[in-house]
Every structure is written in C-alpha cells, then in structure tokens.
MMTF fields as JSON, N, C-alpha, C and O atoms, coordinates in Angstrom:
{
  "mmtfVersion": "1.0.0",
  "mmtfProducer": "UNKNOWN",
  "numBonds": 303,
  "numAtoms": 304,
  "numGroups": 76,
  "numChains": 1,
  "numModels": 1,
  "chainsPerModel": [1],
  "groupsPerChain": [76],
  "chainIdList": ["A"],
  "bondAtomList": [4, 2, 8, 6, 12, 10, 16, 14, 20, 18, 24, 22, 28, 26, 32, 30, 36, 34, 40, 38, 44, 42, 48, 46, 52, 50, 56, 54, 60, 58, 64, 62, 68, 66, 72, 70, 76, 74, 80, 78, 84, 82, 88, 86, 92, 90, 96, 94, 100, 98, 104, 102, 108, 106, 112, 110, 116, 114, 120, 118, 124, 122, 128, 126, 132, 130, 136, 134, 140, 138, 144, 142, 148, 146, 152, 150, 156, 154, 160, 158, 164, 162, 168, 166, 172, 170, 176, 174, 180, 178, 184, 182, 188, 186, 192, 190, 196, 194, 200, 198, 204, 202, 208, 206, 212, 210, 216, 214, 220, 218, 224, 222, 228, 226, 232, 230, 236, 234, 240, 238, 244, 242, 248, 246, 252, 250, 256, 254, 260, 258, 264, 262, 268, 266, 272, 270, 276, 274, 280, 278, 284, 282, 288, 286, 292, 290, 296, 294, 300, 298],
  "bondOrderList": [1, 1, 1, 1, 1, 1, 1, 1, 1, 1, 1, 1, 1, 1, 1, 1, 1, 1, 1, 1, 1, 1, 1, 1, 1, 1, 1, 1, 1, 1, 1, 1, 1, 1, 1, 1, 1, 1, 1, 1, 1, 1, 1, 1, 1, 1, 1, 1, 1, 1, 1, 1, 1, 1, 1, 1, 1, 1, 1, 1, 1, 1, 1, 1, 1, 1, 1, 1, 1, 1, 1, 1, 1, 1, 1],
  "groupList": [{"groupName": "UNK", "atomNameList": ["N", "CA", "C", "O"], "elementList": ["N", "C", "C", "O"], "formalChargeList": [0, 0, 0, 0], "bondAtomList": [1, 0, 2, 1, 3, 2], "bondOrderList": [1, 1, 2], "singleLetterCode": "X", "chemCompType": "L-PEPTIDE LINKING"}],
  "groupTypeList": [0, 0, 0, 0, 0, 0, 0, 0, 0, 0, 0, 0, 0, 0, 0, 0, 0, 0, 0, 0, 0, 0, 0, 0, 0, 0, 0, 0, 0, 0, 0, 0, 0, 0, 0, 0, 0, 0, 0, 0, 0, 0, 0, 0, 0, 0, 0, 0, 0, 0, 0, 0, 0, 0, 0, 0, 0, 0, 0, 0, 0, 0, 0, 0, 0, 0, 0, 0, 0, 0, 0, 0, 0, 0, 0, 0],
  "groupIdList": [1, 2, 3, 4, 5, 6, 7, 8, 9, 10, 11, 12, 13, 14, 15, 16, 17, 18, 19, 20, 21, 22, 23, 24, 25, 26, 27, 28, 29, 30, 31, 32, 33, 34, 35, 36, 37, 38, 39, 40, 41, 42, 43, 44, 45, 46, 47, 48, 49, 50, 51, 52, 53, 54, 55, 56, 57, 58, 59, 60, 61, 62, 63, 64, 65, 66, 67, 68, 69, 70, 71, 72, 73, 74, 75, 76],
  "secStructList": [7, 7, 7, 7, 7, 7, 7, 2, 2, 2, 2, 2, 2, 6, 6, 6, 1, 7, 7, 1, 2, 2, 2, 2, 2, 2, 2, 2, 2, 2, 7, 7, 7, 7, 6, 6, 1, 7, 1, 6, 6, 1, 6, 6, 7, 7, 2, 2, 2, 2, 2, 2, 2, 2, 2, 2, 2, 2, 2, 6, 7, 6, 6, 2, 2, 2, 2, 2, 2, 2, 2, 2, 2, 2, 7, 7],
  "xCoordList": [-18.615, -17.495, -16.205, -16.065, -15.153, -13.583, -12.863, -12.424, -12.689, -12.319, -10.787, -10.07, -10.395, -9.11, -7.599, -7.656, -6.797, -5.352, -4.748, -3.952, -5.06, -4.156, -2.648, -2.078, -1.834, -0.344, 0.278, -0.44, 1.244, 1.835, 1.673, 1.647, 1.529, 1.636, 0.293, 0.197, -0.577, -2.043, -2.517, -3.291, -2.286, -1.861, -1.777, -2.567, -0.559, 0.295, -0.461, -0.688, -1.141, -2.268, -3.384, -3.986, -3.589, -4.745, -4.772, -5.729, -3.057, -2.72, -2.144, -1.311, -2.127, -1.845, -0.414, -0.012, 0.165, 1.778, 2.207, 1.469, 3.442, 4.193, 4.143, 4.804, 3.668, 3.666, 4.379, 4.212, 5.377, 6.448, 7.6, 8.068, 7.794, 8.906, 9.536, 9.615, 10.425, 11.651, 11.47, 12.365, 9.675, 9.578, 9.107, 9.29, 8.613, 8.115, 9.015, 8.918, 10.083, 11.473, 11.99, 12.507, 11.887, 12.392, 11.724, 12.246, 10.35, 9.223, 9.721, 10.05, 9.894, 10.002, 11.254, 11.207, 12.641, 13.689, 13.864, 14.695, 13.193, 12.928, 11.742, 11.619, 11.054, 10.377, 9.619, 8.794, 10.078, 10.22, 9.078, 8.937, 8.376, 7.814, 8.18, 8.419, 8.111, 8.121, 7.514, 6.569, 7.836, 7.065, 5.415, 4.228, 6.33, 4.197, 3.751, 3.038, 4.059, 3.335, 2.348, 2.875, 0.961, 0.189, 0.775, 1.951, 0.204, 0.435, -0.241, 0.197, -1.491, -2.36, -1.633, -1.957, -0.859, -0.409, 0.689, 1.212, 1.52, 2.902, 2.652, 1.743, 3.663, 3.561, 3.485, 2.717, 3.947, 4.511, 2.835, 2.757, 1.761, 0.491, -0.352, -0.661, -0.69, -1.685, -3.184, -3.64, -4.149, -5.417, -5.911, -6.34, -5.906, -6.993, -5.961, -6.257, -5.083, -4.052, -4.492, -5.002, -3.979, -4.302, -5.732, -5.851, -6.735, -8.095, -8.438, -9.049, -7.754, -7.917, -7.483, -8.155, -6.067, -5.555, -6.895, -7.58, -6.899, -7.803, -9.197, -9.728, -9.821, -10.733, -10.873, -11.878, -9.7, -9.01, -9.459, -10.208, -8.808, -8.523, -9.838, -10.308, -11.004, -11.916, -13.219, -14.15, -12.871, -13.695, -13.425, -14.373, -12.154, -11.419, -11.524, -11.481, -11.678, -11.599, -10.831, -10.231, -10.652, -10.261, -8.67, -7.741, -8.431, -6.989, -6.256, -5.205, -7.059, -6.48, -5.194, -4.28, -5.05, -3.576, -2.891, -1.827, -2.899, -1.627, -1.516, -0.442, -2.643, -1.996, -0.957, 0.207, -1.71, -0.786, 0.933, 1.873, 1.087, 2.193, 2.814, 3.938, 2.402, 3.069, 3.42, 4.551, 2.356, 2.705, 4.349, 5.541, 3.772, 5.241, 6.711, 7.81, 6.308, 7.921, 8.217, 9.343, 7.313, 8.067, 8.517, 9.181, 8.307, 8.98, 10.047, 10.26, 10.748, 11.836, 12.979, 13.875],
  "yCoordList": [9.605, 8.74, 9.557, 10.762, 8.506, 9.7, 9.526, 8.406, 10.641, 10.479, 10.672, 10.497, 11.259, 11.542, 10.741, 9.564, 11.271, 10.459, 9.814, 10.479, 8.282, 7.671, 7.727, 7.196, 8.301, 7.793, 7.439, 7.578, 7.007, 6.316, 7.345, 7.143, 8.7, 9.243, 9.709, 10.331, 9.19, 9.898, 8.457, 8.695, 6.944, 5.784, 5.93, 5.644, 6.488, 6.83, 7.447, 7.094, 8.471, 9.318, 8.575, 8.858, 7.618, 6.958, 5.958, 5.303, 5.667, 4.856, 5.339, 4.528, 6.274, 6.879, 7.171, 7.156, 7.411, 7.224, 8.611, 9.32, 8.877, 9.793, 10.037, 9.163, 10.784, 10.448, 11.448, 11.71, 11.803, 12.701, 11.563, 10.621, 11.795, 10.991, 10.388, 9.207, 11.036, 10.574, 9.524, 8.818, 9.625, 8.514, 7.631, 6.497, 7.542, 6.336, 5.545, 4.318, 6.298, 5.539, 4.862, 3.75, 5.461, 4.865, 3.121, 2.016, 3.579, 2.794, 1.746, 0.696, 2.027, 0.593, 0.046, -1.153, 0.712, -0.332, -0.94, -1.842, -0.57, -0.693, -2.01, -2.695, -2.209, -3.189, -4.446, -4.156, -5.338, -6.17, -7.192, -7.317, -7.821, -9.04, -10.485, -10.391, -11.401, -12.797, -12.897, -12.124, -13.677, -13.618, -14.504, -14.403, -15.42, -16.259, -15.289, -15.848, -14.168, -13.319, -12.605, -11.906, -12.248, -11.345, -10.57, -10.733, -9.105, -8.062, -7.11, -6.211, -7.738, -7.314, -8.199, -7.839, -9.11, -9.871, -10.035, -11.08, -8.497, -8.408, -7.642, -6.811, -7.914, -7.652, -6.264, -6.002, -4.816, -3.638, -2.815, -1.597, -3.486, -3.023, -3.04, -4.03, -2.064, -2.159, -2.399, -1.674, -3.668, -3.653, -2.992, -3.616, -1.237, -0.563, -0.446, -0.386, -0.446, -0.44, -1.405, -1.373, -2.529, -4.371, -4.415, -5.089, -3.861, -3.947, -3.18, -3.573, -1.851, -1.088, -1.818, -1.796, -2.508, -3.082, -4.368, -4.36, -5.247, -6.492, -5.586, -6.134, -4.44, -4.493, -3.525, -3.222, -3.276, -2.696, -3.668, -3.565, -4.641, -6.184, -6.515, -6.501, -6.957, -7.421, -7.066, -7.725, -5.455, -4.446, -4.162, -3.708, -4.286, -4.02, -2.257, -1.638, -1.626, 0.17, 0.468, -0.419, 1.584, 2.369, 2.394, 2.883, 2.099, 2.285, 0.74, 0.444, -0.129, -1.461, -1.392, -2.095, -0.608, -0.605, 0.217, 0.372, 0.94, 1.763, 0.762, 0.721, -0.131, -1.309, -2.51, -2.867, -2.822, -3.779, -3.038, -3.815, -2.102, -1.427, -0.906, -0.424, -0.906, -0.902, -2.501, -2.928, -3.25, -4.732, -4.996, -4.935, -5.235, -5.252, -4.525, -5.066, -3.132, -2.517, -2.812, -2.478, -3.562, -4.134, -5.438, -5.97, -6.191, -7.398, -7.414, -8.509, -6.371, -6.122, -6.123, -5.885],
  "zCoordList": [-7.344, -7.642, -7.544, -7.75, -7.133, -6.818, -8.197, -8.457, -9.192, -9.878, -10.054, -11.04, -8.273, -8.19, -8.984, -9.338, -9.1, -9.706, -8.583, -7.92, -8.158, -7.423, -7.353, -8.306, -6.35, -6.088, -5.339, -4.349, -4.982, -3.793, -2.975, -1.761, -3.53, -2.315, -1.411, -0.353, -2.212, -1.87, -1.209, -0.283, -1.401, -0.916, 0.355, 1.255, 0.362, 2.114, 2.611, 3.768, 2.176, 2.92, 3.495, 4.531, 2.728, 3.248, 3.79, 4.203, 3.841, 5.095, 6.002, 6.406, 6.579, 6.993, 7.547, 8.71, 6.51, 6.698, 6.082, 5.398, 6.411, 5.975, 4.306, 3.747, 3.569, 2.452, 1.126, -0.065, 2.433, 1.02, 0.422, 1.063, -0.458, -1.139, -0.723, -1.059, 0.39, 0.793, 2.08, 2.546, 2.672, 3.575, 2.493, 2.936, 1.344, 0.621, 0.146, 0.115, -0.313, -0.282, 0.855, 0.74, 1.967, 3.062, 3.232, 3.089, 3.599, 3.943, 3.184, 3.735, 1.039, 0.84, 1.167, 1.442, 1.232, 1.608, 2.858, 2.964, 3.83, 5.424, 5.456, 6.471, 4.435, 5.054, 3.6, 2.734, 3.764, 2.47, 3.557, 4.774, 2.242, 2.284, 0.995, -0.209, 1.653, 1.287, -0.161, -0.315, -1.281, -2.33, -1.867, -2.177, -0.898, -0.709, 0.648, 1.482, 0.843, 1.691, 1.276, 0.411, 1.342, 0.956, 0.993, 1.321, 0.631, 1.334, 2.51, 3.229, 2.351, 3.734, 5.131, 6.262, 4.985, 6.145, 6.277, 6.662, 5.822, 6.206, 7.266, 7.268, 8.549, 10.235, 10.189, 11.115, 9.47, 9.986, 9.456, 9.612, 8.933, 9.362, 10.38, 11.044, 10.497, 11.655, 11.168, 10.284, 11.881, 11.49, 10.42, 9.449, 10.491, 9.545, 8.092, 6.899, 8.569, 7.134, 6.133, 5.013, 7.215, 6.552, 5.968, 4.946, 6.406, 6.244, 4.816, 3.822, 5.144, 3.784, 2.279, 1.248, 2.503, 1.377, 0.871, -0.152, 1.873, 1.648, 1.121, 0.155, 1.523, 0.86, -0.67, -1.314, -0.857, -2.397, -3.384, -4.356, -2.881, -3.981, -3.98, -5.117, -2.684, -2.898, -3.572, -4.037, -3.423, -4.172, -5.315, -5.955, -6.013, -6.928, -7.051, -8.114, -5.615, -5.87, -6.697, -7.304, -6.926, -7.678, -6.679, -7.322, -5.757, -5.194, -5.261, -4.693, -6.073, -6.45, -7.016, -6.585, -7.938, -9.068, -8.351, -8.95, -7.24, -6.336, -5.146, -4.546, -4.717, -3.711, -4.875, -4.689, -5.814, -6.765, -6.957, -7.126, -6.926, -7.661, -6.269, -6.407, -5.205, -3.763, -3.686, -3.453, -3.902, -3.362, -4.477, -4.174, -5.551, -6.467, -5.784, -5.662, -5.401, -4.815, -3.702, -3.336, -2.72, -1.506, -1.827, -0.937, -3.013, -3.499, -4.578, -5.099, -4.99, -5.794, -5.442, -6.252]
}
C-alpha cells in the first residue's frame, strides 16, 4: 500500500505535468473550468490524465482528496 503524502505537487507528477510551484500556479490561473463541468472533461487533458482523475473518484484512491482540492482550485 502507498502510504506516501499526497500533493499538488506529487499530483502533477503523476500527471505528468510540470510540478514545481510556480507551474502549478500557472496551470491553475491559465485554465478554469465551468461549475457543471467535471473535471475529468475539461478540454486541456489528455486521455491518460482524464482517465487517471475518473479513476481516483471511482476508486476512491488514495489520490482522491488531491484530485478534489485541484478540482476546487480550478473553480475559484
């Protein structure tokens, strides 16, 4: 079992995005979604991204509460 400490930035890692600070900042003011938008089906994912999030929630992994708390800061 991963008992690792989830963070946005270890998140980004596993989405494979830039995941120092100053692109996570970027990332969220650069790209906002709709309040009736998921977040697996906002456009600036690609497939395995989108896939990873949807199966967070459906699994309820352990990277559920760093997709919830990403989904929240692209809607603020």
């Amino acid at each position: 079992m991963d008992t690792s400490q989830h963070t946005l930035s270890t998140l980004f890692d596993q989405l494979g995005l830039d995941s120092s600070e100053t692109a996570i900042q970027k990332f969220i003011r650069q790209h906002r979604i709709r309040d009736d938008q998921p977040l697996d089906q906002a456009e600036f994912w690609n497939e395995s991204q989108a896939q990873f999030i949807r199966e967070a929630w459906q699994n309820d992994a352990d990277w559920v509460d760093m997709v919830d708390h990403l989904d929240a800061q692209l809607r603020d």
